[in-house]
C-alpha positions in Angstrom: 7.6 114.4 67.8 10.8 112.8 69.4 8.9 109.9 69.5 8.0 109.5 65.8 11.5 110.8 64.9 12.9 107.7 67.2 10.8 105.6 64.9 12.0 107.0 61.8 15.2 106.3 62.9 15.1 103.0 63.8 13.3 101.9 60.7 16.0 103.4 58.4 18.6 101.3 60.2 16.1 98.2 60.1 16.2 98.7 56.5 19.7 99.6 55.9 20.6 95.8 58.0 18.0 94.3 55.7 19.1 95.3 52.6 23.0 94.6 53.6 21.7 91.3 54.1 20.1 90.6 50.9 23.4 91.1 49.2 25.1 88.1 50.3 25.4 85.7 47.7 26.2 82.1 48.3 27.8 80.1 45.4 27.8 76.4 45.5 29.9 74.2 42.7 30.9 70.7 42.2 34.3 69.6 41.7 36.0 66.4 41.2 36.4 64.6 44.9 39.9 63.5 43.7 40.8 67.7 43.4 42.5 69.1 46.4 41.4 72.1 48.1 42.9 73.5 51.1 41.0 75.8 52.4 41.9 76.1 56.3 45.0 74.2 55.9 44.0 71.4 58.4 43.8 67.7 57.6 41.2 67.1 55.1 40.1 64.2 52.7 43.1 64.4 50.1 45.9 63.8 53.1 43.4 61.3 54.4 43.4 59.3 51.0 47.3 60.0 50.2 48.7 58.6 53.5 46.8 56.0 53.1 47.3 54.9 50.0 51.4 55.5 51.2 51.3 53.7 53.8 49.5 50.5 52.0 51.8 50.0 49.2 54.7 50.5 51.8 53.5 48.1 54.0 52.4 45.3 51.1 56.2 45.4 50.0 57.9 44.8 52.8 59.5 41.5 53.7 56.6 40.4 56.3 54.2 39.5 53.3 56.4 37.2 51.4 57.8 35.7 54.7 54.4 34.7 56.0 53.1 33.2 52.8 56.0 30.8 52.8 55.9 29.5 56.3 51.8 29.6 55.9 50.8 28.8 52.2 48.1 31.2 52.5 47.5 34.9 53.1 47.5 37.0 55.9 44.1 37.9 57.9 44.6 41.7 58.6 42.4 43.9 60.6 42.4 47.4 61.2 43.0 48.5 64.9 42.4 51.8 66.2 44.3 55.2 65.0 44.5 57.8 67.3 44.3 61.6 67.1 47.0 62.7 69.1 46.9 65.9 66.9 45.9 69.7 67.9 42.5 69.4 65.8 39.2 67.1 65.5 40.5 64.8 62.6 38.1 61.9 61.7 39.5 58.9 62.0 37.2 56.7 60.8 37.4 58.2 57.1 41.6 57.4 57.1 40.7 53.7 58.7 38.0 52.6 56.1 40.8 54.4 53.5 43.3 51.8 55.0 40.8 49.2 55.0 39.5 50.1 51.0 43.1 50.0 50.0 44.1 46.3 51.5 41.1 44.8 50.5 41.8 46.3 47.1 45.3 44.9 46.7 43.8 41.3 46.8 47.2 40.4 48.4 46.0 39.7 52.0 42.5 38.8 53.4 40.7 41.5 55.6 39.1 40.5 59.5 35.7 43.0 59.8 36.5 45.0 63.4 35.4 44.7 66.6 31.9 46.8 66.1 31.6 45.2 62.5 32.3 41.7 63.9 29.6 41.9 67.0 27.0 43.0 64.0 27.5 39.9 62.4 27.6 37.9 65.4 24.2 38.8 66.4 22.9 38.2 62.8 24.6 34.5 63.5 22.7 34.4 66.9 19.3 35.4 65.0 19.6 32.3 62.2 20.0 30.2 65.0 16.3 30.6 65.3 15.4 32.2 61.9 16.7 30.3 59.3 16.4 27.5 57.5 18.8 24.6 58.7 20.8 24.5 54.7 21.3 28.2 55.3 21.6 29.0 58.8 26.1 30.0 59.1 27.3 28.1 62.6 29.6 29.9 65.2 33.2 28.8 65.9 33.7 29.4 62.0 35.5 33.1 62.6 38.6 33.6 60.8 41.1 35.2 63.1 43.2 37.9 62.3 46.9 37.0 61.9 48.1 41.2 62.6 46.9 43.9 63.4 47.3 47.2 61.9 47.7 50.3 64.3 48.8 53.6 64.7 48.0 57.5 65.3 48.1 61.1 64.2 50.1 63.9 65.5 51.0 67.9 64.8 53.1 70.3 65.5 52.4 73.7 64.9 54.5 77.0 64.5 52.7 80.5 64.0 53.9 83.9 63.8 51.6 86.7 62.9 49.1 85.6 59.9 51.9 82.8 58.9 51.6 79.2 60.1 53.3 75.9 59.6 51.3 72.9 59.8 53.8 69.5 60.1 51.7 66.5 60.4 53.3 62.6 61.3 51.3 59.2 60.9 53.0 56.9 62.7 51.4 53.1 61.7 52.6 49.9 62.8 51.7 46.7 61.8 51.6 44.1 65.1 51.8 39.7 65.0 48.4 39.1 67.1 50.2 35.8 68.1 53.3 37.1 69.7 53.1 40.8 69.4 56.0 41.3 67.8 56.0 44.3 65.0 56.4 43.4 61.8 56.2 46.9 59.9 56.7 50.4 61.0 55.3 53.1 58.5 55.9 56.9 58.6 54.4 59.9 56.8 54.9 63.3 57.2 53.1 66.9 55.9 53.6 70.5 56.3 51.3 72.8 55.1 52.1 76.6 55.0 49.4 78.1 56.1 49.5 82.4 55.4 46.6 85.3 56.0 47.3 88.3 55.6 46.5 90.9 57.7 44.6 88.1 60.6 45.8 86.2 63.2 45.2 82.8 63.8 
C-alpha cells in the first residue's frame, strides 16, 4: 500500500516537472545587424563596429597621412598588430581587428599588409607554385610589400556595482607605430559607459 502510494506520488510530480516544461516557449526573430541591442551590457558587436569606425576616420585625418605621402609619393602599407583584452570580460578581438582592417582597406587612402598568420598562408601557397605551376604564372619570393606602420592597441574596463546597479566604462587605447624607427605617429582614444540596472538581482 505504502508502496503503491510512493509510486503515485512520484508520478504526479514526474508529471507536474513535465508539464512545467512544456510551457517554455522559445522565440527567435531577425533584426537588422546594424540595430543595437544590449542585452548584458558587455561589449558586443555595435561598440566593436563604432570604435572602429572612430578610430579609422581619426587616425586617416591626422597629419601622419599627408606627411608621408609627400616625402614618399605613394601610400602607406599599414598592417594591423595585435589588440589586447586587458578588460574584466572575454571580448573577441579578432571581430574589432578585421573591423579595423574592413575600414582602412575601405577608405582607399592607404594600402593594407595581410598579418602575420594571413602572410605565412600565402607564403606557403608561394612555396607550392614553386613546384605546381606553370612558369608564366608561378608569383616569386622577395616580392613582399612591407608594412610602413603598424597599427596597435588594447581594451580595458573599469567597473563600479552597487546592488542591482552597475557602471560599465570601457577605454580603447590604439596607436599607430613607424615600423622603421618606432616612433608613434598617432595616438587614438575611445571611451563607453554603459549603465547597467536589475532590479531586485545582484550581479
Amino acid at each position: 500500500m505504502v508502496t503503491a502510494r510512493c509510486l503515485a506520488v512520484a508520478g504526479a510530480i514526474t508529471a507536474m516537472v513535465l508539464l512545467s516544461g512544456c510551457g517554455a516557449t522559445k522565440s527567435v526573430s531577425r533584426v537588422d545587424v546594424d540595430k543595437t541591442i544590449d542585452l548584458s551590457g558587455d561589449w558586443n558587436d555595435t561598440d566593436s563596429r563604432l570604435v572602429a569606425e572612430e578610430m579609422i576616420r581619426d587616425v586617416l585625418a591626422r597629419p601622419w597621412l599627408g606627411e608621408f605621402k609627400g616625402a614618399n609619393t605613394r601610400p602607406p602599407d599599414v598592417i594591423v598588430g595585435t589588440v589586447k583584452n586587458r578588460s574584466s570580460e572575454h571580448i573577441q578581438t579578432l571581430t574589432f581587428i578585421k573591423n579595423l582592417e574592413r575600414e582602412l582597406i575601405n577608405s582607399g587612402r592607404v594600402n593594407f599588409v595581410a598579418n602575420k598568420e594571413e602572410r605565412q598562408e600565402v607564403r606557403d601557397e608561394r612555396a607550392d607554385q614553386q613546384e605546381n605551376a606553370s612558369p608564366e604564372s608561378m608569383k616569386k619570393f622577395q616580392k613582399e610589400a612591407g608594412a610602413d606602420f603598424m597599427l596597435r592597441g588594447d581594451i580595458t574596463t573599469i567597473v563600479d556595482q552597487e546592488g542591482g546597479d552597475q557602471v560599465k566604462y570601457y577605454q580603447v587605447n590604439m596607436e599607430l607605430v613607424n615600423l622603421e624607427n618606432n616612433r608613434k605617429a598617432w595616438l587614438g582614444e575611445k571611451k563607453i559607459k554603459k549603465f547597467v540596472s536589475q532590479s531586485g538581482t545582484k550581479f
